[in-house]
C-alpha positions as CSV (number, residue, x, y, z in Angstrom):
1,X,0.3,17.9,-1.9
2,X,1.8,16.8,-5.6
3,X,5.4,15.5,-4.7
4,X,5.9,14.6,-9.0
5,X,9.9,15.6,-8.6
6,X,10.7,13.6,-5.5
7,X,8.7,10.6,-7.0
8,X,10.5,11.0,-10.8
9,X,13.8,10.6,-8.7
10,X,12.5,7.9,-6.3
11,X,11.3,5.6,-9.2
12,X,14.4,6.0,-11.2
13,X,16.1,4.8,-7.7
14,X,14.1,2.5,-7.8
15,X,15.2,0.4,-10.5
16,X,19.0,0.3,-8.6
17,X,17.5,0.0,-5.1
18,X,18.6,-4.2,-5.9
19,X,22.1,-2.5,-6.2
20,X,22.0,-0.1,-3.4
21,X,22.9,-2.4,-0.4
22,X,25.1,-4.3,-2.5
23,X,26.8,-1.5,-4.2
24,X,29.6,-2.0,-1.9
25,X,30.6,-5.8,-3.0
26,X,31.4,-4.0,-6.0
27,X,33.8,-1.9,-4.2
28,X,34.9,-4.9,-2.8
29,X,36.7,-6.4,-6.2
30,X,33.1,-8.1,-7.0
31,X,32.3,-7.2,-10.5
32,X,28.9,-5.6,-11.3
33,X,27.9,-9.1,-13.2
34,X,28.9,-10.8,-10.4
35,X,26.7,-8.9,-7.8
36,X,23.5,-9.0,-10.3
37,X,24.1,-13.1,-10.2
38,X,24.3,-13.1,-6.4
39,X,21.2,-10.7,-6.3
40,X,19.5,-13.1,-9.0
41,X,20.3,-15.8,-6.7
42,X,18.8,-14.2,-3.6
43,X,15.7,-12.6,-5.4
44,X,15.3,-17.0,-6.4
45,X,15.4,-17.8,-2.7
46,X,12.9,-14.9,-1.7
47,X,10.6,-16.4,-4.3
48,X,10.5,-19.7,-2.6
49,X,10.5,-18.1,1.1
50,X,7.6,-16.0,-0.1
51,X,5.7,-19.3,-1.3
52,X,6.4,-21.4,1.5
53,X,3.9,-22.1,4.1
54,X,6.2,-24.2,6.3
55,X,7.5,-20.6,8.1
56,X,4.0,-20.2,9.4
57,X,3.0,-21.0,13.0
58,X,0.3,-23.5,11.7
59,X,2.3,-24.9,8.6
60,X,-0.2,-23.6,6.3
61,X,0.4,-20.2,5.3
62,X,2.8,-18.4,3.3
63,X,3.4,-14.8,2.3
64,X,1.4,-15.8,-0.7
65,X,-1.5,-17.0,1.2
66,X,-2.4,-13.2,2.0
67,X,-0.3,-11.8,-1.2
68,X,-1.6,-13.5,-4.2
69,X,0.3,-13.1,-7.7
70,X,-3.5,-13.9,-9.3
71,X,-4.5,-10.6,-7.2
72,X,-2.0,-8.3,-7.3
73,X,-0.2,-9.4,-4.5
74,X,-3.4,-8.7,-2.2
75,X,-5.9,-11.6,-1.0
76,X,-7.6,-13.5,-3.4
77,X,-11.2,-13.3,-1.0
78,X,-13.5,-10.5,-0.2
79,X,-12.5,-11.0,4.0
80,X,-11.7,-7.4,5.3
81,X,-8.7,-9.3,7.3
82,X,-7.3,-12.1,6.5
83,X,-7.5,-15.0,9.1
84,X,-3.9,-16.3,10.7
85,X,-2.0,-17.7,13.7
86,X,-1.4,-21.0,14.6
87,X,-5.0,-22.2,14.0
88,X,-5.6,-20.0,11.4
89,X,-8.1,-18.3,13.4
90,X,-6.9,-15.0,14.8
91,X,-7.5,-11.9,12.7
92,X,-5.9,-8.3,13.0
93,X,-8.1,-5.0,12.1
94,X,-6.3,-3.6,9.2
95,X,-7.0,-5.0,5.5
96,X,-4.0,-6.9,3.6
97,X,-2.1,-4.2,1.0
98,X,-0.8,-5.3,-2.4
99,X,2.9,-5.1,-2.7
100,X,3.2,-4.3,-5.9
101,X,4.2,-0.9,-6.8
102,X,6.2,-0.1,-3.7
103,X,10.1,0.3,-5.1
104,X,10.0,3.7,-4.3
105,X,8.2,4.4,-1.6
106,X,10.4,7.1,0.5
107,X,11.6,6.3,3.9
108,X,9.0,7.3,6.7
109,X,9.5,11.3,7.5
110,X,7.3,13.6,9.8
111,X,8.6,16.8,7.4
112,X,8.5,15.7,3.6
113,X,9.6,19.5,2.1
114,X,9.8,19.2,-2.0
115,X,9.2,21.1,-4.9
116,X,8.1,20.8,-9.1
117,X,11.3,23.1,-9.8
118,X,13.7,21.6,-6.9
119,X,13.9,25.0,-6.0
120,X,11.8,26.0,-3.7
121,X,11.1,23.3,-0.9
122,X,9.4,25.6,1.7
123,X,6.1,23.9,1.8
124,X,5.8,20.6,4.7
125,X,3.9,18.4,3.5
126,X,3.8,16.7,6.3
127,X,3.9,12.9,7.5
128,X,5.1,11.3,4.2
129,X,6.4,7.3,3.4
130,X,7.3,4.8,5.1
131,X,5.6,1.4,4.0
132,X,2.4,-0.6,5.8
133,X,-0.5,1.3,6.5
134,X,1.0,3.4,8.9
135,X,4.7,3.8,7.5
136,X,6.2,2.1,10.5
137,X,8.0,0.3,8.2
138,X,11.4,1.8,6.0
139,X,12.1,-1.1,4.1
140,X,11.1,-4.5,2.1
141,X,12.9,-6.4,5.0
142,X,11.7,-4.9,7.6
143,X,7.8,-5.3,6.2
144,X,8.8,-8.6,5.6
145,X,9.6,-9.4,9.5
146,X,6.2,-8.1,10.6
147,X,4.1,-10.5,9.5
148,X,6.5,-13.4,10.3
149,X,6.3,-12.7,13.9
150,X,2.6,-10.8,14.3
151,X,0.6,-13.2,16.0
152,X,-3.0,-13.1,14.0
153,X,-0.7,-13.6,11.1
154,X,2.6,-16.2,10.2
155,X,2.3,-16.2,14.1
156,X,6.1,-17.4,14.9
157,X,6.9,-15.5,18.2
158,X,10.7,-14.9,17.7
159,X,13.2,-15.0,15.0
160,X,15.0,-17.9,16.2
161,X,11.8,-19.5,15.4
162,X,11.7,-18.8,12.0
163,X,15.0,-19.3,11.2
164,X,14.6,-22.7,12.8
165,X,11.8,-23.7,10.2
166,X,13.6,-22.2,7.4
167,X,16.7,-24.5,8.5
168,X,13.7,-27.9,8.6
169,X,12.5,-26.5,5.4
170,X,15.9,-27.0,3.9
171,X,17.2,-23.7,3.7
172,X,20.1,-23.5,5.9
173,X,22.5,-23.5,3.4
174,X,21.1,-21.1,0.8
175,X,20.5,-18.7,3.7
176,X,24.4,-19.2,5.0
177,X,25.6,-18.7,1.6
178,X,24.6,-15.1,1.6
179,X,26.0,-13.9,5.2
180,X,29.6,-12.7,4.1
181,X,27.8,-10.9,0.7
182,X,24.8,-9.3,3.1
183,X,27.6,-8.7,5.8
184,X,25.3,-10.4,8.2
185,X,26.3,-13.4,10.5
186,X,21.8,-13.2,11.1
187,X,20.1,-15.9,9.4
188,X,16.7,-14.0,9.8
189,X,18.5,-10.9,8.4
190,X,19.6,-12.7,5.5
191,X,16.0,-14.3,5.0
192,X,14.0,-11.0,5.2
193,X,16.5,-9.5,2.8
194,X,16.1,-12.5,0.3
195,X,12.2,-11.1,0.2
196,X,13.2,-8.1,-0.1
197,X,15.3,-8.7,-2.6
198,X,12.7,-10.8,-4.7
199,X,9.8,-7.9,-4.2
200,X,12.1,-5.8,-6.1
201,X,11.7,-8.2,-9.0
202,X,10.3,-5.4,-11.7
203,X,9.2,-8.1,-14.0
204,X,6.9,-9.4,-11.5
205,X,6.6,-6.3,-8.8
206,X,6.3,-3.3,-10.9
207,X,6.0,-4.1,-14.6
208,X,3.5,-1.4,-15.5
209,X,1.6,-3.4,-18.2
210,X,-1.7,-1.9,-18.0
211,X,-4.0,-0.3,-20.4
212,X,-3.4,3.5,-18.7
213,X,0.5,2.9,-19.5
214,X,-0.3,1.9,-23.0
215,X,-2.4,4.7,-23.5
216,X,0.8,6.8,-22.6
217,X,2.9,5.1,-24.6
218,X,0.2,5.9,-27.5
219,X,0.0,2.2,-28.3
220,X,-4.0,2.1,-27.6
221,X,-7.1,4.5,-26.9
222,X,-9.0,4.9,-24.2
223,X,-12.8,4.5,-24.6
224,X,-15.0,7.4,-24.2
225,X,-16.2,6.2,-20.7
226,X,-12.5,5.8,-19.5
227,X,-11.7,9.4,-21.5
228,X,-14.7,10.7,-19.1
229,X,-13.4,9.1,-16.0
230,X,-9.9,9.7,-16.5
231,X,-11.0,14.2,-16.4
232,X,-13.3,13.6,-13.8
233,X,-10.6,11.8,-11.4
234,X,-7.9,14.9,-12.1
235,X,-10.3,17.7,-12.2
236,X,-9.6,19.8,-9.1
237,X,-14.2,20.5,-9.3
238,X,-14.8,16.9,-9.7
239,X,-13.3,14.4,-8.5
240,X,-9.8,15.7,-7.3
241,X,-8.7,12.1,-7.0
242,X,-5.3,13.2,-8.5
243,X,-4.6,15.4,-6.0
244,X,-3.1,12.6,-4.2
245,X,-2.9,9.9,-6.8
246,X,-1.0,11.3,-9.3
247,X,-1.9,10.3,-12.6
248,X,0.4,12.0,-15.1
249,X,4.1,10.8,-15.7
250,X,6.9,13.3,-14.6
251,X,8.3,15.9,-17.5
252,X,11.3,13.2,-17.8
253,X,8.6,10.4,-18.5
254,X,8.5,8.7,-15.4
255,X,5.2,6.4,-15.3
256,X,2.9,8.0,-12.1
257,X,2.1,6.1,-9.2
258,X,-0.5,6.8,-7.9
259,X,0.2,8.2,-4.9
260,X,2.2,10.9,-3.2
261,X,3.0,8.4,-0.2
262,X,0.9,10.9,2.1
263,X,-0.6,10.0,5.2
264,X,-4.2,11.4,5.1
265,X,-7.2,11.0,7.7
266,X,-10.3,9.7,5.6
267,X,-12.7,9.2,8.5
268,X,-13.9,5.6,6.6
269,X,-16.8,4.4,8.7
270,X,-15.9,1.8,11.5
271,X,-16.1,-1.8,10.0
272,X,-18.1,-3.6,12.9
273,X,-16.9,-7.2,11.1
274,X,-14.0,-6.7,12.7
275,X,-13.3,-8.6,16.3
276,X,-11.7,-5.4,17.9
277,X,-14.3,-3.2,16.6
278,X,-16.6,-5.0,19.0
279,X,-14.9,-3.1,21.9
280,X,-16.6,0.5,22.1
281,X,-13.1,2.0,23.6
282,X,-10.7,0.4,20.3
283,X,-9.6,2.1,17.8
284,X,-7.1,2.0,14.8
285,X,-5.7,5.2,14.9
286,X,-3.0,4.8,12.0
287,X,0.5,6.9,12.7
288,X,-0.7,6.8,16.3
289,X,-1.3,3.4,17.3
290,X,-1.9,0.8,18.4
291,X,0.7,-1.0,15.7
292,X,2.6,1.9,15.4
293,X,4.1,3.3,18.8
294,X,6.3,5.9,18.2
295,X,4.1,8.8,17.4
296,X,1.4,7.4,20.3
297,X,1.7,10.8,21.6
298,X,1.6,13.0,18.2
299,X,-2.7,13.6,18.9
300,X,-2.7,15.4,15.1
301,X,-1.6,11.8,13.6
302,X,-4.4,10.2,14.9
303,X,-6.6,9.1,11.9
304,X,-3.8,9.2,9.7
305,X,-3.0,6.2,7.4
306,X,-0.9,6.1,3.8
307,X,-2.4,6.7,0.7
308,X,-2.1,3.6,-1.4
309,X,-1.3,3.0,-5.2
310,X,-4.1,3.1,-7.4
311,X,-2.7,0.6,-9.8
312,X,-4.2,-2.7,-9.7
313,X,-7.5,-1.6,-7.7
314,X,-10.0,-2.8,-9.5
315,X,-8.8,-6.5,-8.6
316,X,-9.6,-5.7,-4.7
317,X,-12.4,-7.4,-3.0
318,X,-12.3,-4.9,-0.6
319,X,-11.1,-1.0,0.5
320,X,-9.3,1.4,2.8
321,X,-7.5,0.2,5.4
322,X,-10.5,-1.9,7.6
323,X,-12.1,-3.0,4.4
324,X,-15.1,-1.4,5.0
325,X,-16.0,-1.2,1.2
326,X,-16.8,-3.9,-0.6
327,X,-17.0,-2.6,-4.2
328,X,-14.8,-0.2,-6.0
329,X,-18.0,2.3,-7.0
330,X,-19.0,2.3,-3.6
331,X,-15.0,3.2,-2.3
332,X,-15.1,6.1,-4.5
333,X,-18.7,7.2,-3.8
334,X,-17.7,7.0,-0.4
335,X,-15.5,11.0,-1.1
336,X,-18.6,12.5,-2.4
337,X,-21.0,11.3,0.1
338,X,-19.5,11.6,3.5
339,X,-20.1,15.0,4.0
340,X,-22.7,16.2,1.1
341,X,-25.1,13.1,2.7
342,X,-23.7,11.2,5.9
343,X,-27.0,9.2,6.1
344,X,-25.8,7.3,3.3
345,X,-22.3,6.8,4.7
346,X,-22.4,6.4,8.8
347,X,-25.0,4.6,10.8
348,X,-27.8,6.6,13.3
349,X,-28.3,6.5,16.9
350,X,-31.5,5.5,18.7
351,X,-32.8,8.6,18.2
352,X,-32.2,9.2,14.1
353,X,-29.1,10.6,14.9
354,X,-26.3,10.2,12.0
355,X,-22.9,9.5,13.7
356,X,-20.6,11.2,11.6
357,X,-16.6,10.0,11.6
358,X,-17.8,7.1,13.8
359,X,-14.5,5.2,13.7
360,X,-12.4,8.0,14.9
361,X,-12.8,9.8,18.3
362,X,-14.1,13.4,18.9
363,X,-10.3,14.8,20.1
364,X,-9.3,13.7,16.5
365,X,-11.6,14.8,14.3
366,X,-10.3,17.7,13.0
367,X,-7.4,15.8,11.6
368,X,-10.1,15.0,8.8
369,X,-9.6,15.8,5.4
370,X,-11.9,18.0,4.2
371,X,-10.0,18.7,0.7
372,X,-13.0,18.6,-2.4
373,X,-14.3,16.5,-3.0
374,X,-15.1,16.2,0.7
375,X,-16.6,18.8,2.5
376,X,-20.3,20.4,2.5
377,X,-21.6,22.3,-0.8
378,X,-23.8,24.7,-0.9
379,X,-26.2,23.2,-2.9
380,X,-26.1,19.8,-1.4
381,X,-25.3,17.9,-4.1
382,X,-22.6,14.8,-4.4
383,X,-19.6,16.4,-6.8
384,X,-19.9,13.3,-8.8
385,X,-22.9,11.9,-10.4
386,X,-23.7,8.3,-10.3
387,X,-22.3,7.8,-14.0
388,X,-19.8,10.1,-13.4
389,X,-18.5,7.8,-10.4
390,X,-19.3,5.0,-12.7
391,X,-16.7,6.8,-15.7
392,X,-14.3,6.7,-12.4
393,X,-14.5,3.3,-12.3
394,X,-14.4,2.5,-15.8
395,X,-10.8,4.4,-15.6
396,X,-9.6,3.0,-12.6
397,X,-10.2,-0.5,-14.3
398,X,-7.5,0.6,-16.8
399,X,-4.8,0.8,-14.1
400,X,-4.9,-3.5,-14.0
401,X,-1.6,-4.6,-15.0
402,X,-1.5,-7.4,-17.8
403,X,-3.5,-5.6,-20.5
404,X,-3.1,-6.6,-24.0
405,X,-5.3,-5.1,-26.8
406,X,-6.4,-9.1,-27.5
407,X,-7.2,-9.2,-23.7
408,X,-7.8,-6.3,-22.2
């Protein structure tokens, strides 16, 4: 499922989505230097919304608490959730995302149809977009809102409650000075805009500085180990990693993602840290709930969650979407091991028994993705080698933004 021309065109939309809601104040007799100022201005304001812990529930915890600049704009601790609420004590059950990379993400769709040659778009690829680990989510602003108001997280319960702390914090008149230009008389719709706005900041959101896009650029070489790791992750034998993180740039030169924006069901083992893994009967079932609830009765959902951006993984402290893995090597020896050797991957029963797909019930399981490098071979063996996963890594690592041939 390689959707390269819909992704060209998204990223170079990308760059204007800062324009796109405002393109009408330009309409409007506002001159196009005059709307970039006023964006400027509220991308300025997002910035400090982003960093301020006074929105939270408990005082203590901003967007950047979870989202670190240091990190990518994922935690800065190894915790597969992040801890929240008033007492910063409650915890959800999916990891915390980097949001970097996400200016074109497509808008949620059940029936993504696109083609290499814009000619033929026959083929359905499916659930596709959307952003959070489900795509319940369309926009910036509305990602923005979830975390205000979810209550293992900022934990206010309303959005008269935030706007009322962002009025104590001082904001009140920032945030007014925006309704007639955002066409809003909503102070909360104004502040979830302003982060929006600011996470469309390409300087700081998607600046792609690493060593991969310097390598395209022909500014550096890659070692032999990364030359190694880069074939093994798009051979179709190997590792097939591309296959969904797409690696190459478009035929116009569009830098690749790193994603397709699929929904895909990995069957990651159950993560038994996690408070509502204690319950036998709770599951995340991605597209199909329990966050998401408008596809709670789409059964060949169930499992599903987004495929992420590569970029910047080697800064995680932990993977997939109940941060189950704790080390890079072991996320990516996770897709040759799950089905050539489960022993290795799920846990056993009383009686020996390996309990394969163990965080995703029997009805669902042939959602699974059994695409190489999953699946059984005949002669048993992993498709990747321990070095050869190691040559993975060692290329992954060149997708960390920030690279300079004096510090790489």
């Amino acid at each position: 499922m390689i959707r390269q021309s819909y992704m060209r065109k998204a990223l170079l939309l990308g760059g204007l989505m800062l324009m796109s809601p405002f393109s009408a104040r330009a309409e409007e007799g506002m001159t196009r230097a005059e709307v970039f100022r006023q964006v400027e201005a509220l991308s300025a304001l997002g910035d400090s919304l982003f960093h301020d812990p006074s929105l939270s529930a408990s005082g203590k915890q901003s967007c950047a608490s979870c989202h670190d600049e240091a990190h990518a704009f994922a935690p800065a601790n190894g915790l597969a959730v992040q801890k929240g609420g008033a007492t910063l004590q409650a915890t959800g059950h999916r990891a915390t995302p980097s949001l970097k990379y996400l200016q074109a993400v497509p808008q949620f769709t059940e029936h993504f149809f696109d083609s290499e040659d814009e000619a033929d778009e026959s083929i359905d690829n499916g659930p596709t977009g959307g952003l959070t680990w489900d795509g319940r989510a369309n926009t910036l602003a509305e990602q923005a809102a979830i975390p205000l108001l979810a209550p293992f997280e900022m934990g206010n319960k309303t959005q008269a409650e935030v706007v009322a702390k962002a009025i104590k914090a001082g904001y009140e008149q920032k945030l007014r000075a925006f309704q007639p230009f955002l066409k809003t008389t909503s102070l909360f719709v104004v502040l979830t805009k302003a982060l929006e706005t600011y996470q469309q900041s390409w300087k700081v959101f998607y600046p792609y500085t690493s060593k991969y896009d310097a390598y395209l650029a022909g500014k550096v070489a890659l070692s032999p180990e990364e030359q190694l790791g880069l074939k093994l992750f798009e051979d179709p034998d190997k590792g097939n990693c591309a296959s969904c993180h797409i690696s190459q740039p478009g035929h116009d030169g569009t830098p690749p993602q790193f994603t397709d924006y699929g929904m895909i069901a990995l069957a990651v083992p159950r993560n038994m840290e996690l408070e509502e893994t204690r319950s036998a009967s709770s599951y995340d079932l991605g597209l199909c709930g329990p966050d998401r609830q408008d596809l709670h009765n789409r059964p060949e959902y169930c499992g599903l969650f987004r495929t992420p951006t590569l970029r910047n993984v080697a800064t995680r402290k932990v993977f997939f979407h109940n941060g189950f893995y704790k080390t890079l090597h072991d996320a990516v020896a996770f897709y040759v091991l799950r089905d050539t050797h489960p022993e290795r991957v799920y846990p056993t029963d009383r009686h020996g028994t390996v309990i394969r797909y163990n965080d995703l019930p029997t009805q669902y399981q042939a959602n699974i993705n059994k695409d190489p490098p999953f699946g059984e071979r005949t002669d048993n063996k992993p498709a990747l080698s321990e070095p050869e996963i190691d040559a993975i890594v060692a290329f992954l690592q060149t997708l960390t933004d920030g690279y300079t041939q004096s510090h790489p």
